[in-house]
NUMIVO-834469 format. One line per field, with one value per residue (C-alpha): residue number from 1; x, y, z. Coordinates in nm, 4 decimals, padded with zeros to 6 digits. Each point is the difference from the previous one (the first is absolute). Layout:
# NUMIVO-834469
tise	[NUM	...]
u	[X	...]
v	[Y	...]
w	[Z	...]
***
This chain:
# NUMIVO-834469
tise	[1	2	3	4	5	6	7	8	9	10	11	12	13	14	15	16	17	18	19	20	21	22	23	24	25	26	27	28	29	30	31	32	33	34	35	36	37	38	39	40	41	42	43	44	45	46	47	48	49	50	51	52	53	54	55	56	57	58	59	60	61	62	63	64	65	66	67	68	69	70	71	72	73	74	75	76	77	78	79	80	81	82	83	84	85	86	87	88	89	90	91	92	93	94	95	96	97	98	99	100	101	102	103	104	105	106	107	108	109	110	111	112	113	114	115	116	117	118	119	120	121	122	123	124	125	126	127	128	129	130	131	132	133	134	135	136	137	138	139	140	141	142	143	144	145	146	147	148	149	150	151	152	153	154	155	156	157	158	159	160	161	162	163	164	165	166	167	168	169	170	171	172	173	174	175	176	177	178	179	180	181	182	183	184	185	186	187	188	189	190	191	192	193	194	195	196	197	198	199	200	201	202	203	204	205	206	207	208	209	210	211	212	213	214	215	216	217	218	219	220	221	222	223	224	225	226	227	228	229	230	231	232	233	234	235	236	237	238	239	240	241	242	243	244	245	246	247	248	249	250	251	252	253	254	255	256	257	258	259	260	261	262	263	264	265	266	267	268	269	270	271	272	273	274	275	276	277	278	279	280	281	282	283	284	285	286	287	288	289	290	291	292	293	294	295	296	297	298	299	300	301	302	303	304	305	306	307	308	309	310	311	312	313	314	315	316	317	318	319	320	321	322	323	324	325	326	327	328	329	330	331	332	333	334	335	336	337	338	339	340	341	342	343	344	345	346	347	348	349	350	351	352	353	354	355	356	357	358	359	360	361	362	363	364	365	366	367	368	369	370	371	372	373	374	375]
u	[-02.2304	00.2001	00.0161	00.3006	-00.0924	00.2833	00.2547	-00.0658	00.0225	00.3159	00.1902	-00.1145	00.1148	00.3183	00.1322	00.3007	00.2009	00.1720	-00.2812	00.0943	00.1239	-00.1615	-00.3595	-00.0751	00.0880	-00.0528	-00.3836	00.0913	-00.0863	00.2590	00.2287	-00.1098	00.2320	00.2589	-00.1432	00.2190	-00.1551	00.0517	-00.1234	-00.0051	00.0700	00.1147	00.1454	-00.3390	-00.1871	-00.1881	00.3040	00.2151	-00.2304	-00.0955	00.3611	00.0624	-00.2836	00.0713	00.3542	-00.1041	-00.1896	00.2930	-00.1075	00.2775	-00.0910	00.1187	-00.0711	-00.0219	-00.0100	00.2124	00.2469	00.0116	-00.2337	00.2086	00.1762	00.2236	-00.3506	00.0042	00.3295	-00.0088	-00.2685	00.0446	-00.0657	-00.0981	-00.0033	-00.2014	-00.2961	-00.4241	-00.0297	00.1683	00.0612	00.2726	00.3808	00.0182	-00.3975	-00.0792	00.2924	00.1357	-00.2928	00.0366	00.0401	-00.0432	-00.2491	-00.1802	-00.2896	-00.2022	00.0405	-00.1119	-00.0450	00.0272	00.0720	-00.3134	-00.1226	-00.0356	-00.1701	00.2365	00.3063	-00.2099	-00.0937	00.3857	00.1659	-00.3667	00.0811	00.3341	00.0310	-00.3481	00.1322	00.2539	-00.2052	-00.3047	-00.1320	-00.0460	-00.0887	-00.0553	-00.0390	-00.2881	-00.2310	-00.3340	00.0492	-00.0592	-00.3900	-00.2406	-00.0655	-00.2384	00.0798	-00.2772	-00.0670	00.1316	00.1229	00.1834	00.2207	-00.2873	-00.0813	00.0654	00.3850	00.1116	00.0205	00.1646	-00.0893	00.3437	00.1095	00.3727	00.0731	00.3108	-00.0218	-00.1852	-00.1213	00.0262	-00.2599	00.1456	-00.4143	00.1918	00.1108	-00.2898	-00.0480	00.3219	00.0544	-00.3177	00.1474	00.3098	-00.1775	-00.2043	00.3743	00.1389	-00.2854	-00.0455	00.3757	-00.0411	-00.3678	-00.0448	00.2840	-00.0061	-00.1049	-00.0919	00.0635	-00.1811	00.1240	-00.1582	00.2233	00.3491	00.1126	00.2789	00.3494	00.2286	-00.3129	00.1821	-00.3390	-00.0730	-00.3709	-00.1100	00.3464	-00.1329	-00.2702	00.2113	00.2665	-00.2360	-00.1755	00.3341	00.1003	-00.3332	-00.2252	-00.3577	-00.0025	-00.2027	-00.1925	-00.2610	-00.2933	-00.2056	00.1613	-00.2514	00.1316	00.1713	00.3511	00.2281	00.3619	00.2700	00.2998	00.2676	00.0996	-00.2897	-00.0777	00.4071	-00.0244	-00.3727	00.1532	00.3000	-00.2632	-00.1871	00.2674	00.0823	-00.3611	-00.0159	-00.3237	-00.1358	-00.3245	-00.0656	00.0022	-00.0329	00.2802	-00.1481	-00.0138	-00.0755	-00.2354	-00.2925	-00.1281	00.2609	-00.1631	00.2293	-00.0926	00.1557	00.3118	00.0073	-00.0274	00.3203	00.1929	-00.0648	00.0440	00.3898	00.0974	-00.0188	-00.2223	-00.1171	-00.1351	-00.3788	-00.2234	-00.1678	-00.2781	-00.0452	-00.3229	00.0598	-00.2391	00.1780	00.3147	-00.1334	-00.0029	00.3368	00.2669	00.3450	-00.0005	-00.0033	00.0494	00.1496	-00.2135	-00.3359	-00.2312	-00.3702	-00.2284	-00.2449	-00.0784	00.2620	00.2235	-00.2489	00.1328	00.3558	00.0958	-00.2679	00.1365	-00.0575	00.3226	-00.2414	00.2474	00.3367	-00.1001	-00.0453	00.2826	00.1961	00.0419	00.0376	00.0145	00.2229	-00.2104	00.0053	00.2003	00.2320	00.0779	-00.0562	00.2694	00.2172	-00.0268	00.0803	00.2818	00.1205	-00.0244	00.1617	00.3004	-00.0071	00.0092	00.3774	00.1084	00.1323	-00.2498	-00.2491	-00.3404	-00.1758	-00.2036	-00.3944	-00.3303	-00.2717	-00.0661	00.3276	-00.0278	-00.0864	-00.3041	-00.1200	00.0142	-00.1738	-00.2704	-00.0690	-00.0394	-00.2704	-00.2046	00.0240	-00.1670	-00.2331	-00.1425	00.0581	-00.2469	-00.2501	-00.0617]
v	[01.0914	00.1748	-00.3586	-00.0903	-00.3441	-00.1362	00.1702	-00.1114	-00.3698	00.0977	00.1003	-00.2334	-00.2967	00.2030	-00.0314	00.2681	00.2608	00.0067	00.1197	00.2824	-00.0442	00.1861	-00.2073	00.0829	-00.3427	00.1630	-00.1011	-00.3718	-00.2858	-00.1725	-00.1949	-00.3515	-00.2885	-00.0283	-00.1266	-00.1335	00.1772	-00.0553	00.2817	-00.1436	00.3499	00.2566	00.2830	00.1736	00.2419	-00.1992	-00.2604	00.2645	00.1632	-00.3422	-00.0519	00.2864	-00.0544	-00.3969	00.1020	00.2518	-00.2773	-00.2308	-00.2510	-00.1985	00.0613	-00.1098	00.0842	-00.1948	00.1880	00.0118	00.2464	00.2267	00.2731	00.2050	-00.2514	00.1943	00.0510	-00.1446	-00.1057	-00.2113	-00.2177	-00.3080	00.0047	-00.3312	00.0145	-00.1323	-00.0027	-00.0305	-00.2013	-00.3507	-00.0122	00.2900	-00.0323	-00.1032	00.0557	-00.1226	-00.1956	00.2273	-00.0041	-00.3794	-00.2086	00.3572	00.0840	00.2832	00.1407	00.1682	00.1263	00.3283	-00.0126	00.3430	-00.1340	-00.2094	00.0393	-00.3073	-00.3438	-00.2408	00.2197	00.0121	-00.3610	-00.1065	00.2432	-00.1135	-00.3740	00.0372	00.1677	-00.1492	-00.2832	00.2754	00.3027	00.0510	00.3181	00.1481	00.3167	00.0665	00.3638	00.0527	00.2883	00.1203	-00.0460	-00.3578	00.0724	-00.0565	00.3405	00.2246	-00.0101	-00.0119	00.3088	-00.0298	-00.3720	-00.2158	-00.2819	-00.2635	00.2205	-00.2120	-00.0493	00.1101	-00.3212	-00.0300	-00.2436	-00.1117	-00.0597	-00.0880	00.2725	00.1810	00.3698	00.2681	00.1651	00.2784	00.1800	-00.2023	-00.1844	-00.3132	00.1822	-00.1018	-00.3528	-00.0646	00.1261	-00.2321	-00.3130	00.0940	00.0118	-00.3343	-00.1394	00.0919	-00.0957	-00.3553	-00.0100	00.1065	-00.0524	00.1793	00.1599	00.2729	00.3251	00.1620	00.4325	00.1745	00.3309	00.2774	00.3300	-00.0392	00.3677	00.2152	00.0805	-00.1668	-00.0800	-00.0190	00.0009	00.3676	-00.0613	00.1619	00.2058	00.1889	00.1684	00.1394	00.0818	00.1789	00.1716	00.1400	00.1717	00.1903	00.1982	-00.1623	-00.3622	-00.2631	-00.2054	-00.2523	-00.1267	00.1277	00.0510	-00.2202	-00.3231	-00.2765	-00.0724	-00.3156	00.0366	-00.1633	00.1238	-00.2443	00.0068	-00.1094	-00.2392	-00.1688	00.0328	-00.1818	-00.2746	-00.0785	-00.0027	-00.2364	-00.2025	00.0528	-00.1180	-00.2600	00.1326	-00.2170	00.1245	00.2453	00.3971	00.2891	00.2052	00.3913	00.2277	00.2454	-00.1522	00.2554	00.0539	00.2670	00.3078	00.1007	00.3674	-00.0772	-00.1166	00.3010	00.2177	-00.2335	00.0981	00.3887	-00.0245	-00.1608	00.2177	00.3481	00.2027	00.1630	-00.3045	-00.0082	-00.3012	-00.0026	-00.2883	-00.1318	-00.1971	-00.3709	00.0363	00.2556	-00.1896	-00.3194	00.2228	00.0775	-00.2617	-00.0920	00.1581	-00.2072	00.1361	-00.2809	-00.1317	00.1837	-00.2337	00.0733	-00.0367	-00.1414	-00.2697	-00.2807	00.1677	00.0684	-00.2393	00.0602	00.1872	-00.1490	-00.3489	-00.0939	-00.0740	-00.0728	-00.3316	00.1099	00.2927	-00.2797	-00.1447	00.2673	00.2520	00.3229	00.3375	00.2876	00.3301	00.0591	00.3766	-00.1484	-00.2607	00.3273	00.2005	-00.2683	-00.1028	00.3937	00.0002	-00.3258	00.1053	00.3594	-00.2257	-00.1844	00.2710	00.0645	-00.3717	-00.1718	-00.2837	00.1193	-00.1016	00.3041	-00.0867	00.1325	-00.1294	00.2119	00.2503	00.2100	00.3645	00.0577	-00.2121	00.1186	00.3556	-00.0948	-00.2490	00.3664	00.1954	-00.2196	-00.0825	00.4280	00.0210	-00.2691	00.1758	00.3483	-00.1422	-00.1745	00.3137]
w	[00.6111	00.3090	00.2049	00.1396	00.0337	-00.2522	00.1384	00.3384	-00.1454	-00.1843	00.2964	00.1873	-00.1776	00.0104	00.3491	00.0511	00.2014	00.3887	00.2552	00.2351	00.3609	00.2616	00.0825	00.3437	00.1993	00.3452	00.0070	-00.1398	00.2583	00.2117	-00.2101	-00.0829	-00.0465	-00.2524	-00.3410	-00.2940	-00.3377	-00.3396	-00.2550	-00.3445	-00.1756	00.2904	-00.2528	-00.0940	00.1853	00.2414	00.0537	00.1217	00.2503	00.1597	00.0103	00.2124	00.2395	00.0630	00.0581	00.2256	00.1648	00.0420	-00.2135	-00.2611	-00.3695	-00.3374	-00.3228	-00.2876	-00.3479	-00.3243	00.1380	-00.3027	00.1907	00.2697	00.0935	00.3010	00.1431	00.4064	-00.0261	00.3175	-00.1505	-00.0922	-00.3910	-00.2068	-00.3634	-00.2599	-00.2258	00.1032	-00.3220	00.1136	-00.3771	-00.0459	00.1650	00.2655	00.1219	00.3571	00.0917	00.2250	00.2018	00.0185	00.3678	00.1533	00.2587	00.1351	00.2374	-00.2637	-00.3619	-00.1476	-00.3510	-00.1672	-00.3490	-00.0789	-00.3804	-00.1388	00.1726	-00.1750	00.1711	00.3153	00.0336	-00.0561	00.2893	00.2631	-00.1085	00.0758	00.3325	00.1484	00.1736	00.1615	00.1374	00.2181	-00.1862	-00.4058	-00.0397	-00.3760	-00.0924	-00.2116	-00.1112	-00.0279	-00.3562	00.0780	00.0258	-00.2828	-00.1794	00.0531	00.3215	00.2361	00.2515	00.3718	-00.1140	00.2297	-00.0350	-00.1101	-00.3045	-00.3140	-00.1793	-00.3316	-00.2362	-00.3245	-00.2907	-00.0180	00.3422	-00.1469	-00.1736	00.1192	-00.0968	00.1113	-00.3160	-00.1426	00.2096	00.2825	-00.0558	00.1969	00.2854	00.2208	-00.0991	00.0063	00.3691	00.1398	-00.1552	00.1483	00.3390	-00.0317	-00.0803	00.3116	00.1669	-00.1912	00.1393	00.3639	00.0745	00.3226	-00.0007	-00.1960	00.0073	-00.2711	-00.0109	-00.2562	-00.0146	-00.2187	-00.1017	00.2247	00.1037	00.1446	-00.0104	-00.2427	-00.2232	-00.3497	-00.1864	00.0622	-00.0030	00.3949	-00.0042	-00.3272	00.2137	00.3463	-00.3036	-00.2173	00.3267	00.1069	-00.3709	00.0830	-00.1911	-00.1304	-00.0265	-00.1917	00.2271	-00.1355	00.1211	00.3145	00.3658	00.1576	-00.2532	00.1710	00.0242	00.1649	00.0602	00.2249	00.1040	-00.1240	00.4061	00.1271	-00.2085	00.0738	00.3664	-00.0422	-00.1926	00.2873	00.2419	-00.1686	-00.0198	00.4005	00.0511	-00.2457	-00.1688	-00.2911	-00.2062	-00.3247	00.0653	-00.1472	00.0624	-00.1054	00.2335	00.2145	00.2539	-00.0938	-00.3710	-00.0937	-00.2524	-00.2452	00.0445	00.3715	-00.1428	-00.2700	00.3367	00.1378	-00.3669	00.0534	00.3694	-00.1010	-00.2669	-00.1377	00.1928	-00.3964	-00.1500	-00.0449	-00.1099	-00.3384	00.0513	-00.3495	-00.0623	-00.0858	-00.2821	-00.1923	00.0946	-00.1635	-00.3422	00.0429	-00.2200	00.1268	00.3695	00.3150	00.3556	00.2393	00.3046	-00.0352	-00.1650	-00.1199	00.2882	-00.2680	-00.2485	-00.0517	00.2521	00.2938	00.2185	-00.0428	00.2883	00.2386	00.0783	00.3854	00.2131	00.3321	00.0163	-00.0406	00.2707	00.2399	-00.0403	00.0617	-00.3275	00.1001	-00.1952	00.0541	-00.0895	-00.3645	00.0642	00.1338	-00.3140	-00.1981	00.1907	00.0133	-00.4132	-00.0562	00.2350	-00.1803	-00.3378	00.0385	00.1258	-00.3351	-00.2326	00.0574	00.0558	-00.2668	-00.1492	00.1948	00.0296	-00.1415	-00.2977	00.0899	-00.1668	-00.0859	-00.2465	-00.1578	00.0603	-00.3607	00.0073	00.3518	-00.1849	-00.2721	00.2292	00.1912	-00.3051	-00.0816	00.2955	00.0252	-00.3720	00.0643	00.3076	-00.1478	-00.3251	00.2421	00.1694]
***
C-alpha cells in the first residue's frame, strides 16, 4: 500500500542534517533575557536550526552529544561530550555539577536514556523540553485529535530497539515523555511534532515533491486535492521552541502546522507554483494505489481508514502559545533553492524519497490502462 507512514517513522527516529540560515527574525518579539541552554543532541536537523535562532536571540547554548556528527558545526559553542546511555564511555558525566535555564532534548528515543540525563540535570534547570512526535499517539489515530487523545503503549516497555518496522517508535517516544515528566513534574513541556520540513532536510521526503515539480512534465500525485496535509517548517518550529523557553512555557503540544487545515491539492499548487512552469498533476486514486506493491510517495497519507486522522491533529495549544507558520510557498521556494545548492556541494544533502522515475513511469502507464479499460 502507497502509505508513507513507515518512512515518516524511519526518518524520524533519525534526526540529521544543518538547517538553512535565512528565517526571517525581523517580525520576532523584543529580545527576552539571556537563557543558558543545553541541547542534548544539537547536530541533527532540528538542533541546528534552534541553534541559530537562540543565538540570534542572545541566549548562551551548549551542546552535549557524542561529537562524531559534524563536529566543526557552531564552533563558538561550547561542546560537552558523551553518551545518552549513562552505561557507554563516558555517558553523562560531563553534564555533571553543571547548570542551566532550560534543556531541549532533541535526542530522546529511549526512557531508560531519558530518565538518566532528566534525573541528572533536574535539581539544576527550571525547564525540559523533550522532543517528541505524533507518533507517540495510539494508532488509528483519531480525526481532528488533540493532545488528550490516547498514547501508543508497548507490551514490553524495556525493550530498547525500534523494530524492524520501527512498530516501537511510538511507544517508545511516550515513555520517554512520562520520564521526563516523572523527572521534572511541572516543568516540562512536552513538543510533539509531526513531519519536520525545509531546507537542509536530509530525508528527502517534502524536498522530493518541489524537486520532482521543477524537472517538469506529468507527475504522479496520489490521493485527492481536497485530502489533508500537516507540515512545519523546521524554522518555525526552532524559533517556537526558544520562545518557549524565553517564556518558560510548560504543558504537551502538538507541534504540526499551519494554523488552518492545509489541503494537499493547495500545497501541490505551492510545488507547481515553485518549479517548472511544464509540470502537470496526475491525481492517482488511493484505491488503485493500495493495489500497487513496493511504491510509497513521502508525506501524503490516505485520507481514509487506519490513516484518516493522520494529517488532522489539532495544534489550537501550541498556536497560543506562540507557534507561528511561515506560508507553505515560501518553505517550498526556499527547500528548492536549498537543494539546487546541494547538488554541486560535496556530501551534500541530496538524497529524495518518493517514487524513482522508472516506477513513476510505469505507476502512469497503469493508472492510463486502467482508465483507458474502464471506459
Amino acid at each position: 500500500m502507497t502509505v508513507s507512514r513507515r518512512e515518516f517513522l524511519q526518518w524520524s527516529a533519525a534526526a540529521s542534517a544543518l538547517a538553512a540560515t535565512g528565517l526571517d527574525l525581523s517580525a520576532a518579539p523584543a529580545k527576552a533575557a539571556p537563557k543558558k541552554i543545553l541541547i542534548l543532541g544539537g547536530t541533527g536537523f532540528l538542533g541546528p536550526a534552534t541553534i541559530e535562532i537562540a543565538q540570534s536571540r542572545g541566549h548562551q547554548v551548549t551542546m552535549f552529544n557524542r561529537g562524531k556528527t559534524r563536529p566543526d558545526l557552531f564552533p563558538g559553542v561550547e561542546k560537552l561530550h558523551g553518551d545518552r546511555d549513562p552505561k557507554k564511555g563516558e555517558g553523562l558525566k560531563a553534564l555533571e555539577g553543571r547548570s542551566w535555564d532550560a534543556v531541549i532534548d532533541n535526542s530522546a528515543y529511549y526512557p531508560r536514556m531519558v530518565a538518566a540525563s532528566a534525573g541528572l540535570l533536574a535539581p539544576r534547570v527550571k525547564q525540559y523540553l523533550i522532543i517528541s512526535s505524533i507518533s507517540a499517539y495510539r494508532e488509528p489515530n483519531p480525526e481532528n485529535g488533540t493532545e488528550d487523545a490516547p498514547l501508543a503503549t508497548l507490551a514490553d516497555p524495556a525493550v530498547e530497539e525500534m523494530g524492524k518496522e520501527y512498530q516501537n517508535y511510538g511507544g517508545l517516544k511516550a515513555l520517554c515523555e512520562q520520564a521526563a515528566q516523572k523527572a521534572l513534574p511541572g516543568r516540562t513541556a512536552v513538543i510533539r511534532p509531526g513531519y519536520i520540513v525545509g531546507p537542509d532536510d536530509p530525508s528527502g521526503r517534502f524536498t522530493y515533491w518541489p524537486v520532482r515539480f521543477d524537472r517538469g512534465g506529468e507527475v504522479a500525485v496520489p490521493g485527492t486535492a481536497s485530502d489533508p496535509v500537516e507540515i512545519i517548517d523546521v524554522r518555525d518550529l526552532a524559533a517556537w521552541l526558544v520562545h518557549l523557553v524565553e517564556q518558560g512555557t510548560v504543558g504537551t503540544f502538538n507541534a504540526c502546522g499551519p494554523e488552518k487545515r492545509l489541503a494537499w491539492g493547495t500545497l501541490v499548487a505551492a510545488f507547481q507554483k515553485a518549479g517548472n512552469p511544464t509540470a502537470k498533476p496526475l491525481w492517482i486514486p488511493t484505491d488503485f494505489l493500495a493495489k500497487q506493491k513496493d511504491l510509497e510517495f513521502p508525506i501524503w497519507a490516505p485520507y481514509a481508514g487506519e490513516t484518516k486522522g493522520f494529517h488532522t491533529w489539532r495544534n489550537d495549544r501550541a498556536v497560543k502559545a506562540g507557534l507561528r507558520f511561515r506560508p507553505a510557498l515560501d518553505t517550498v521556494k526556499d527547500t528548492l533553492a536549498w537543494y539546487k545548492t546541494q547538488e554541486k556541494a560535496e556530501k551534500g544533502r541530496t538524497k529524495l524519497a518518493g517514487p524513482t522515475a522508472e516506477q513513476e513511469v510505469k505507476l502512469i502507464a497503469a493508472w492510463r490502462e486502467a482508465v483507458k479499460s474502464k471506459g
